[in-house]
C-alpha positions in Angstrom: 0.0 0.0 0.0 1.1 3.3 -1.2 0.6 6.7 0.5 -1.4 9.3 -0.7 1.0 12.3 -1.5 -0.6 15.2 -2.9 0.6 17.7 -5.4 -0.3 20.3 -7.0 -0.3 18.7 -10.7 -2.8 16.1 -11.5 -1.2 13.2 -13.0 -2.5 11.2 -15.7 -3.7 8.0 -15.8 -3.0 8.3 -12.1 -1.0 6.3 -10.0 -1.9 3.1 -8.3 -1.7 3.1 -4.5 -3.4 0.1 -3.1 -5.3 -2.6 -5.5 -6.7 -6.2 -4.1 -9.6 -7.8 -3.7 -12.3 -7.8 -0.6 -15.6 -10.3 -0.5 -14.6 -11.1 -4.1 -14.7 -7.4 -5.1 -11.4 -6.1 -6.8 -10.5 -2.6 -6.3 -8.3 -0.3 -6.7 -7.1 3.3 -4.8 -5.5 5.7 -7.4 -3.6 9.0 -6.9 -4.2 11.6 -9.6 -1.5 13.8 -7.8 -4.0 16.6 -6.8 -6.9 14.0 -5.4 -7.0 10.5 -4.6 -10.2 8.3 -6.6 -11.6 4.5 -5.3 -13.1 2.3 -7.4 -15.0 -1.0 -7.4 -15.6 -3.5 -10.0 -19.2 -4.5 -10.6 -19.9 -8.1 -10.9 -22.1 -9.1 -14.0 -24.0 -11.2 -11.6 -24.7 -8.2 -9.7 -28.0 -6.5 -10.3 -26.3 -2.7 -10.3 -24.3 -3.8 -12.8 -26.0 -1.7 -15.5 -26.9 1.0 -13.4 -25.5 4.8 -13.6 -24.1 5.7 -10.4 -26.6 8.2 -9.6 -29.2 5.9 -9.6 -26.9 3.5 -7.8 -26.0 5.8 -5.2 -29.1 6.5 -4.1 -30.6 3.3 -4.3 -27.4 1.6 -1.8 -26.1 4.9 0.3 -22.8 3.7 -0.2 -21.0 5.5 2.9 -18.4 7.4 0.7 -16.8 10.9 0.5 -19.3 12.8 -1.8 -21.4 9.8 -2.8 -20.8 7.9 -6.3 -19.0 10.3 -9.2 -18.1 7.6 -11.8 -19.5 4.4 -13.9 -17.5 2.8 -16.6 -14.6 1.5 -17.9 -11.1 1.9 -16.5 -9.2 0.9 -19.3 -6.7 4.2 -18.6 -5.1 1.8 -15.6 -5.6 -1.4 -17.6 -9.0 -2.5 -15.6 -11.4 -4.0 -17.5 -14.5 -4.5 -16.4 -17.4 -2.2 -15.2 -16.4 0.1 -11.9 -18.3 2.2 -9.6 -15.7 5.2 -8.4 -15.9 8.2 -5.8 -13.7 10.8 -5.7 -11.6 12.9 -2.4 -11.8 16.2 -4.0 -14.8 17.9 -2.6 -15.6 21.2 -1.0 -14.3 19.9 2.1 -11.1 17.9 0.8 -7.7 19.1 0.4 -6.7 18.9 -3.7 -3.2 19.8 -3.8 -3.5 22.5 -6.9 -4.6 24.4 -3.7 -0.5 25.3 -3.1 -0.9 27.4 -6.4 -3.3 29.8 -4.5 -2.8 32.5 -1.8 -3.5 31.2 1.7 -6.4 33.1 2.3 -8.1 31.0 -0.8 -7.5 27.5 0.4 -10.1 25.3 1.9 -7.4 23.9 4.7 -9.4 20.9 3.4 -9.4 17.0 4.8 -6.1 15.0 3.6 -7.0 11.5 2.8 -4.9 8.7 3.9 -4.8 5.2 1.7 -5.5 3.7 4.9 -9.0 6.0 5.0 -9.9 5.3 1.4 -9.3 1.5 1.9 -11.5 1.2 4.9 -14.4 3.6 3.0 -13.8 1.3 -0.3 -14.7 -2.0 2.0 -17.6 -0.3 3.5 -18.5 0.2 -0.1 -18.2 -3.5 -0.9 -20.2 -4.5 2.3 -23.1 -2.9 0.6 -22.6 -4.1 -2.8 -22.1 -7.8 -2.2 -25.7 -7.7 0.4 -27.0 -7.3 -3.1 -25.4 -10.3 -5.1 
Protein backbone atom coordinates (compact mmCIF):
# COMPACT_ATOMS: atom_id res chain seq x y z
CA UNK A 1 0.00 0.00 0.00
CA UNK A 2 1.14 3.26 -1.20
CA UNK A 3 0.62 6.72 0.47
CA UNK A 4 -1.40 9.34 -0.74
CA UNK A 5 0.95 12.27 -1.51
CA UNK A 6 -0.60 15.21 -2.95
CA UNK A 7 0.56 17.67 -5.38
CA UNK A 8 -0.35 20.30 -7.04
CA UNK A 9 -0.26 18.67 -10.71
CA UNK A 10 -2.79 16.15 -11.49
CA UNK A 11 -1.19 13.21 -12.96
CA UNK A 12 -2.50 11.23 -15.67
CA UNK A 13 -3.72 8.04 -15.79
CA UNK A 14 -3.00 8.31 -12.14
CA UNK A 15 -0.98 6.27 -9.96
CA UNK A 16 -1.91 3.08 -8.33
CA UNK A 17 -1.66 3.12 -4.50
CA UNK A 18 -3.39 0.09 -3.07
CA UNK A 19 -5.34 -2.60 -5.53
CA UNK A 20 -6.68 -6.25 -4.13
CA UNK A 21 -9.59 -7.76 -3.70
CA UNK A 22 -12.32 -7.78 -0.63
CA UNK A 23 -15.61 -10.27 -0.48
CA UNK A 24 -14.60 -11.14 -4.12
CA UNK A 25 -14.69 -7.43 -5.10
CA UNK A 26 -11.41 -6.09 -6.83
CA UNK A 27 -10.50 -2.58 -6.34
CA UNK A 28 -8.34 -0.34 -6.72
CA UNK A 29 -7.06 3.34 -4.80
CA UNK A 30 -5.52 5.70 -7.39
CA UNK A 31 -3.56 8.98 -6.90
CA UNK A 32 -4.17 11.61 -9.59
CA UNK A 33 -1.50 13.80 -7.76
CA UNK A 34 -4.03 16.62 -6.77
CA UNK A 35 -6.87 13.97 -5.35
CA UNK A 36 -6.98 10.53 -4.63
CA UNK A 37 -10.20 8.33 -6.55
CA UNK A 38 -11.60 4.54 -5.30
CA UNK A 39 -13.06 2.32 -7.40
CA UNK A 40 -14.95 -1.04 -7.36
CA UNK A 41 -15.64 -3.51 -9.96
CA UNK A 42 -19.23 -4.52 -10.56
CA UNK A 43 -19.85 -8.07 -10.93
CA UNK A 44 -22.09 -9.14 -14.05
CA UNK A 45 -23.97 -11.24 -11.63
CA UNK A 46 -24.72 -8.19 -9.67
CA UNK A 47 -28.03 -6.50 -10.29
CA UNK A 48 -26.26 -2.73 -10.29
CA UNK A 49 -24.26 -3.75 -12.79
CA UNK A 50 -25.95 -1.75 -15.49
CA UNK A 51 -26.90 0.97 -13.39
CA UNK A 52 -25.55 4.83 -13.58
CA UNK A 53 -24.14 5.65 -10.40
CA UNK A 54 -26.56 8.24 -9.58
CA UNK A 55 -29.19 5.91 -9.55
CA UNK A 56 -26.90 3.51 -7.76
CA UNK A 57 -26.01 5.82 -5.18
CA UNK A 58 -29.11 6.53 -4.07
CA UNK A 59 -30.63 3.29 -4.31
CA UNK A 60 -27.40 1.61 -1.82
CA UNK A 61 -26.13 4.86 0.25
CA UNK A 62 -22.80 3.67 -0.19
CA UNK A 63 -20.97 5.46 2.88
CA UNK A 64 -18.39 7.36 0.73
CA UNK A 65 -16.79 10.92 0.54
CA UNK A 66 -19.29 12.79 -1.80
CA UNK A 67 -21.43 9.80 -2.80
CA UNK A 68 -20.75 7.90 -6.32
CA UNK A 69 -18.99 10.26 -9.24
CA UNK A 70 -18.06 7.60 -11.77
CA UNK A 71 -19.47 4.43 -13.86
CA UNK A 72 -17.52 2.78 -16.64
CA UNK A 73 -14.57 1.45 -17.92
CA UNK A 74 -11.13 1.94 -16.52
CA UNK A 75 -9.18 0.93 -19.25
CA UNK A 76 -6.68 4.18 -18.61
CA UNK A 77 -5.11 1.85 -15.60
CA UNK A 78 -5.59 -1.44 -17.58
CA UNK A 79 -9.03 -2.46 -15.58
CA UNK A 80 -11.35 -4.00 -17.51
CA UNK A 81 -14.47 -4.50 -16.40
CA UNK A 82 -17.39 -2.24 -15.21
CA UNK A 83 -16.38 0.12 -11.94
CA UNK A 84 -18.31 2.21 -9.63
CA UNK A 85 -15.71 5.18 -8.35
CA UNK A 86 -15.87 8.18 -5.81
CA UNK A 87 -13.67 10.83 -5.72
CA UNK A 88 -11.63 12.88 -2.37
CA UNK A 89 -11.77 16.25 -4.00
CA UNK A 90 -14.81 17.95 -2.58
CA UNK A 91 -15.64 21.25 -1.00
CA UNK A 92 -14.25 19.87 2.07
CA UNK A 93 -11.05 17.93 0.80
CA UNK A 94 -7.75 19.06 0.39
CA UNK A 95 -6.73 18.90 -3.72
CA UNK A 96 -3.18 19.76 -3.83
CA UNK A 97 -3.47 22.54 -6.88
CA UNK A 98 -4.58 24.36 -3.66
CA UNK A 99 -0.54 25.28 -3.06
CA UNK A 100 -0.93 27.44 -6.36
CA UNK A 101 -3.25 29.84 -4.54
CA UNK A 102 -2.76 32.51 -1.84
CA UNK A 103 -3.47 31.20 1.67
CA UNK A 104 -6.44 33.08 2.26
CA UNK A 105 -8.12 31.04 -0.76
CA UNK A 106 -7.53 27.48 0.45
CA UNK A 107 -10.07 25.32 1.94
CA UNK A 108 -7.42 23.91 4.69
CA UNK A 109 -9.39 20.86 3.41
CA UNK A 110 -9.40 16.99 4.76
CA UNK A 111 -6.13 15.01 3.60
CA UNK A 112 -7.01 11.48 2.82
CA UNK A 113 -4.90 8.70 3.89
CA UNK A 114 -4.79 5.22 1.70
CA UNK A 115 -5.47 3.73 4.88
CA UNK A 116 -8.97 5.97 4.95
CA UNK A 117 -9.91 5.28 1.42
CA UNK A 118 -9.32 1.51 1.94
CA UNK A 119 -11.50 1.23 4.88
CA UNK A 120 -14.39 3.57 3.01
CA UNK A 121 -13.81 1.31 -0.26
CA UNK A 122 -14.75 -1.96 1.98
CA UNK A 123 -17.60 -0.33 3.46
CA UNK A 124 -18.45 0.18 -0.14
CA UNK A 125 -18.24 -3.47 -0.85
CA UNK A 126 -20.23 -4.53 2.26
CA UNK A 127 -23.12 -2.85 0.59
CA UNK A 128 -22.58 -4.13 -2.79
CA UNK A 129 -22.11 -7.80 -2.17
CA UNK A 130 -25.69 -7.74 0.37
CA UNK A 131 -26.95 -7.29 -3.06
CA UNK A 132 -25.42 -10.27 -5.06
Amino acid sequence: MKQMIYQKDRITPGEILFEDTYKNIDFVIVSYGTHPCAYIKIPESNKYYNIDYLEADELLNFPVNGGLTFYGGLSKLNKDGRWYGWDYAHCSDYCGYEEAFPEDLRTGGKKWTTEEIYEEVKAAIDILVREL
